[in-house]
N, C-alpha and C positions, 0 to 999 in steps of 0.2 A: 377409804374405799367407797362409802356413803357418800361423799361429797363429790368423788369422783363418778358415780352413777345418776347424779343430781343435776352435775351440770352437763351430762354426755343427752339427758333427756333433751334437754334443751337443744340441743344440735340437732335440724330438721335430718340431714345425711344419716347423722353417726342414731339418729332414735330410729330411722328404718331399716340399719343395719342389725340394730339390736332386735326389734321387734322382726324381721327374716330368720335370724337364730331363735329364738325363743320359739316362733313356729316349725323348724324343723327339729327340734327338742321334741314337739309335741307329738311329728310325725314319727320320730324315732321311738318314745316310748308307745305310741297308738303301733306300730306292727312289731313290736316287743311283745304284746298281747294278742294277736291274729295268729291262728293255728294252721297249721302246714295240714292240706289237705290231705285226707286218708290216713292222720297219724291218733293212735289214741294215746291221747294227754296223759291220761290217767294211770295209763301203764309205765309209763315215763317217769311221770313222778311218784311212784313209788318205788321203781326204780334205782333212784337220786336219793331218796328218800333213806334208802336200804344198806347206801353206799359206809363204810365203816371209818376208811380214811377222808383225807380232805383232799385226794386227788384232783376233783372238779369243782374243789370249794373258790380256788384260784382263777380257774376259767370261769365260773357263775360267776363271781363278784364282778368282773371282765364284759359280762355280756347282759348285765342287769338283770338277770333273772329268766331271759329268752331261750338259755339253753335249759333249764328246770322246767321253763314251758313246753320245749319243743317248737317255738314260734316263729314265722318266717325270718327273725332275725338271729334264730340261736347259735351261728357263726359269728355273729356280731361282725366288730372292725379287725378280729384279730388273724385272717389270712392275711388284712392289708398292711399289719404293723410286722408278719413273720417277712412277709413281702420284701416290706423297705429294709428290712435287719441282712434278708439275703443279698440286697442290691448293694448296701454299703459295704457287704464282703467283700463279695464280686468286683465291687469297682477299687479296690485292691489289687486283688489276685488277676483280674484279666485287663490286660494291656489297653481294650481298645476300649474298653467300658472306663479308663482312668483318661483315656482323653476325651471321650465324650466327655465327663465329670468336668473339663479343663476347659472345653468349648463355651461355657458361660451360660446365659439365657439359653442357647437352643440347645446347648447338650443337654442341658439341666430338662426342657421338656422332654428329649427321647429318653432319658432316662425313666420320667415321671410316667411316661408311655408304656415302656418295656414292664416298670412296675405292676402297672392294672393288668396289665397282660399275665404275669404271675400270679398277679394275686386272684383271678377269675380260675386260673388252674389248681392252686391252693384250695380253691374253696371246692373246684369241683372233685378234688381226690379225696377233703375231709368229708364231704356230705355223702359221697358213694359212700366212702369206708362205712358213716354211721349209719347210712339205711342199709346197708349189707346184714353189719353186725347189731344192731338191734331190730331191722324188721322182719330176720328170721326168728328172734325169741319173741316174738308177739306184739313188738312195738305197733305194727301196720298187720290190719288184720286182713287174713285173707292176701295175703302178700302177694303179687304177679308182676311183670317186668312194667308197664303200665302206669299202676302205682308205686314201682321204685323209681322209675323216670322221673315221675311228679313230685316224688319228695325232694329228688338227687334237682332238680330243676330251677323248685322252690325255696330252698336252701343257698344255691348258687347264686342266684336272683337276687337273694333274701341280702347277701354280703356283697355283692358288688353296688345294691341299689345306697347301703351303708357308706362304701366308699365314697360314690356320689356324691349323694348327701354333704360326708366330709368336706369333699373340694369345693361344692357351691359355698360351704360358710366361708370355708378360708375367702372365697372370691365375693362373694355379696353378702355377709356379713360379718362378726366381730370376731379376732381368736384363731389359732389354728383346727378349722372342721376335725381332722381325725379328733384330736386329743379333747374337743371338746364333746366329741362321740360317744370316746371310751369315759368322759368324766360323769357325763349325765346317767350313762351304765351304770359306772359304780354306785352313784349318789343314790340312787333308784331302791338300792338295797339296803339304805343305811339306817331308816326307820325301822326295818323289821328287825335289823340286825339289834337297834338301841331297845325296840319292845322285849328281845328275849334278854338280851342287858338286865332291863326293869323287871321279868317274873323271876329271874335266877338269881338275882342278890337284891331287890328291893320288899318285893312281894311278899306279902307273907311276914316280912320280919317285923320287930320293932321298930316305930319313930326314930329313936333314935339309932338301930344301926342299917334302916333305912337311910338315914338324910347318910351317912357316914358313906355308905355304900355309894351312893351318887354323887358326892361331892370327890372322894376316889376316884369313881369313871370319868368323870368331867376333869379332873385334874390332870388323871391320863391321858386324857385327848388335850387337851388344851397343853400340856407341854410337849406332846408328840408336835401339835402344829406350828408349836413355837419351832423346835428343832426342825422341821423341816423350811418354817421358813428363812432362818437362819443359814442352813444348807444351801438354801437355793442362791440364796442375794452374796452370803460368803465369796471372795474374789482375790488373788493375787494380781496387785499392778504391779508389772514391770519397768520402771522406766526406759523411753529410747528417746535420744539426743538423735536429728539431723542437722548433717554439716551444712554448713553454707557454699553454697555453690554461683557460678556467672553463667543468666542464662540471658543472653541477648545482653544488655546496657546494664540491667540489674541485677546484686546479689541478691539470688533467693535463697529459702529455707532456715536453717537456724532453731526449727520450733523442738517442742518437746510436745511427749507425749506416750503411751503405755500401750502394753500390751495387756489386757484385762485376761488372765487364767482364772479360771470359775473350778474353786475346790470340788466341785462335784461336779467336776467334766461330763462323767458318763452320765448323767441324770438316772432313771429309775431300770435304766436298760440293764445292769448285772444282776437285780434281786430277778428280774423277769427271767435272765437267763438260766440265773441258779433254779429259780422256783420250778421253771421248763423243766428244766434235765432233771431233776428227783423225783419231778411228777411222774413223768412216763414209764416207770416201772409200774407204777400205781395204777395207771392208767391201764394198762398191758392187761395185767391182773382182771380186773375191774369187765372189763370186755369178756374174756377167759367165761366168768361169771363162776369159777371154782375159786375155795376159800385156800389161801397159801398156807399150810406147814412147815414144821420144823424150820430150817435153815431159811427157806422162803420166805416164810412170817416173821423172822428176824428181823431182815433185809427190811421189807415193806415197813414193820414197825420204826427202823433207824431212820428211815427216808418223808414220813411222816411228821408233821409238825404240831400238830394235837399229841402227840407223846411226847414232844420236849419239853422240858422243863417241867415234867411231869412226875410227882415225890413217889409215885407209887413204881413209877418205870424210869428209873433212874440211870440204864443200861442204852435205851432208844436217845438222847441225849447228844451220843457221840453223832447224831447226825448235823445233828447242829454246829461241832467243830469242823464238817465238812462243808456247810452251806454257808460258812461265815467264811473260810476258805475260797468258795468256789466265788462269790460277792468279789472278796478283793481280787482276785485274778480276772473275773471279768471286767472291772473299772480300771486296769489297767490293760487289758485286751483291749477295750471298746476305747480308749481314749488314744493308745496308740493308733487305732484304724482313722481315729478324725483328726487329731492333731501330728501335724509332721515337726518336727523342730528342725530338721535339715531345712525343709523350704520354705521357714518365717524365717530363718536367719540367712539366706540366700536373699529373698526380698529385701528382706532390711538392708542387705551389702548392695545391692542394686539399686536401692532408695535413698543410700548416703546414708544411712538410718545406724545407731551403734545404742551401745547399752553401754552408759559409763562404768568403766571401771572393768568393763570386757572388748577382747581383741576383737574384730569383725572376722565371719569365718564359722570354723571347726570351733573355736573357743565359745562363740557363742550358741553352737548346737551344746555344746556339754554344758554350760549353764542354764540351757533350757531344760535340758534333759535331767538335769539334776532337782531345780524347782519341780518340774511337774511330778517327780517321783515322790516329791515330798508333800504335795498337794493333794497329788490321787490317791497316796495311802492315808490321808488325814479325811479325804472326802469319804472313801469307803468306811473307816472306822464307823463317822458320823453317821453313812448311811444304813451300818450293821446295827446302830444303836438305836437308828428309828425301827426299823423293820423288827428290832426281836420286842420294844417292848409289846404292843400288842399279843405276839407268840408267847411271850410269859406270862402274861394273864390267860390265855387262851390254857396253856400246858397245868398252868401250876392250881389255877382255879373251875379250870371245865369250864370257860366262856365260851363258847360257839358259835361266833361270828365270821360274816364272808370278808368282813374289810379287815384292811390289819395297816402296817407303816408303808407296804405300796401301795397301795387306795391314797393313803392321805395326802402321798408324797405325789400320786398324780394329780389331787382335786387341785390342792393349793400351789401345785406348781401350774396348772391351767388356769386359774382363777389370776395368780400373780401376770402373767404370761395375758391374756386375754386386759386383765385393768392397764396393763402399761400399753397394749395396742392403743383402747383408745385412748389412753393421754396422750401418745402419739397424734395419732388423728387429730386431735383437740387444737393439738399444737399447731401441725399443718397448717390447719384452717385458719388459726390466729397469725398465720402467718401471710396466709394468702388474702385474709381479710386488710392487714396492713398495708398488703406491698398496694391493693385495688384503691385505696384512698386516694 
């Protein structure tokens, strides 16, 4: 990775690509700290502060700390990411938005179009919602339609100038901009989060069950990052034979060559979707600003990730065989929406294209269909495994930390994702340098 950022310096292009990103990294944490006019911070964060579950431990880790502030960016990129999650439904479910999907380059921009356009409405119904329901209890003092405009404005602003942002990197500099958005977010959290690490099991104790203590937490991250990046780079090749065919005077084709399935198709998309949907009860609540009883406080405790794996509440637990549950149904949700195996093996019968040892056709949809079943429940497993350890420290020790196995699995899948961009580039060059001799 080092050796890869050593010689990318050296590339006049690919060092002003990097240095464009690294400056808007800069801009994005400088209005992560800039305050939304007319809002008192203060009251916000204590607030947050006061909150008992980890309802918005999920969204903070998510938006770097801007929504704890209240800061023109405390939406972050994540109307833009609910955005894209709606449009890949959609382009499903409705007809015409699946041929756009099919029109290539320019459907692909009215798509990308359609999306800013939700996601500007996304951000303007969360930022009402939250100056509604907090600048009646005192968040905005002196509350008037004026200063709810400004917030509700400010907020909107705040996440579309985010999106922006996003697509200039992807376009002038290194990496996908959204994901390298949301990475610098999380990163942003991850000192404070290691400082409370350090008072709650180092501080204070013995040398020696000090070093013990830290060589543990390092232990746990560093095989967490192993695991995830094993997850990522993990792949099923499929072999495919093309027939030889007479095109004009020549046989062509004959080659081989694979179809690469990636065990963990869905990438980080079903812990988000699991973590969403538990959250919003929590969230509901939380708003309410009334503490839940009986049968209510049950519910909220099950749905709560600070109580699992927790020895004293050993009853709240069962939410966790819901949310390992909901994980693998989502990766196989989200992988059925992006992979079709009717229309790779339709291509391939069109391409002359076959997988030895299967029919062309219907035989080769059930042979995909069958791999990928065995794949996406091998990738969820792995990804169920990253995601709880964190949560089992967090439950069974009182760690209370905002990152946990989807922080990690976003950092390192951007970092992986972004170093192989520019070895690409690198490549290009050395290639366009060749052919110019």
């Amino acid at each position: 990775m080092l050796e890869t950022l050593k010689n990318a310096f050296r590339v006049k292009e690919i060092r002003k690509k990097l240095f464009f990103t690294f400056l808007m990294m800069l801009v994005i944490r400088l209005g992560s700290q800039l305050p939304v006019p007319g809002v008192n911070r203060d009251y916000f964060a204590d607030w947050f502060a006061n909150q008992s579950n980890d309802a918005f431990n999920f969204f903070s880790a998510f938006t770097g700390g801007s929504f704890e502030n209240f800061s023109v960016f405390a939406l972050s990129i994540t109307p833009y990411i609910t955005s894209s999650i709606i449009m890949q439904l959609l382009t499903i479910a409705i007809p015409a938005l699946e041929e756009m999907h099919r029109d290539g380059e320019e459907g692909r921009k009215k798509i990308i179009s359609i999306t800013r356009y939700v996601t500007v409405a996304l951000s303007l119904i969360e930022s009402t919602a939250m100056t509604i329901g907090f600048g009646r209890s005192g968040m905005i003092p002196d509350m008037n339609v004026f200063k709810g405009i400004t917030v509700v404005v400010t907020l909107t602003a705040g996440s579309a100038l985010l999106m922006w942002i996003g697509e200039r990197i992807t376009e002038n500099g290194v990496g996908n901009g959204i994901s390298i958005v949301l990475m610098i977010n999380i990163l942003s959290s991850i000192p404070s989060d290691f400082t409370t690490l350090f008072g709650l099991f180092v501080q204070g104790k013995t040398i020696a069950q000090g070093a013990l203590a830290a060589l543990v937490i390092l232990a746990v991250v560093l095989v967490t990052v192993i695991l995830v990046i094993v997850l990522n780079d993990a792949t099923r090749k499929i072999p495919v034979q093309y027939a030889k065919k007479m095109q004009g005077r020549k046989m062509v084709g004959g080659q081989s060559s694979f179809i690469p399935l990636k065990v963990n198709t869905a990438g980080v998309i079903p812990v988000i979707f699991a973590s969403s949907l538990m959250s919003i009860p929590q969230i509901i609540i939380s708003f309410t600003g009334k503490n839940p009883t009986g049968a209510a406080a049950t519910v909220i405790g099950v749905l709560s990730q600070n109580n699992w794996f927790n020895p004293n509440r050993p009853i709240y637990s069962i939410g966790l065989v819901l949310y390992i549950a909901m994980i693998i149904f989502f990766a196989y949700f989200y992988t059925s929406i992006t992979f079709n195996p009717i229309e790779v093996a339709d291509n391939m019968k069109k391409q002359g294209g076959f997988i030895p040892g299967i029919r062309p056709g219907k035989p080769t949809t059930d042979y995909l269909n069958k791999v990928l079943g065995n794949i996406v429940f091998i990738g969820a497993v792995g990804l169920t495994i990253v995601v709880l350890v964190p949560i089992f420290f967090n439950g069974w020790f009182g760690a209370r930390v905002s990152f946990g196995g989807t922080s990690i699995i976003i950092i390192v899948g951007v970092i992986l994702e972004t170093l192989q961009q520019i070895e690409s580039q690198m490549l290009v060059r050395n290639y366009r340098g060749f052919l110019s001799e």
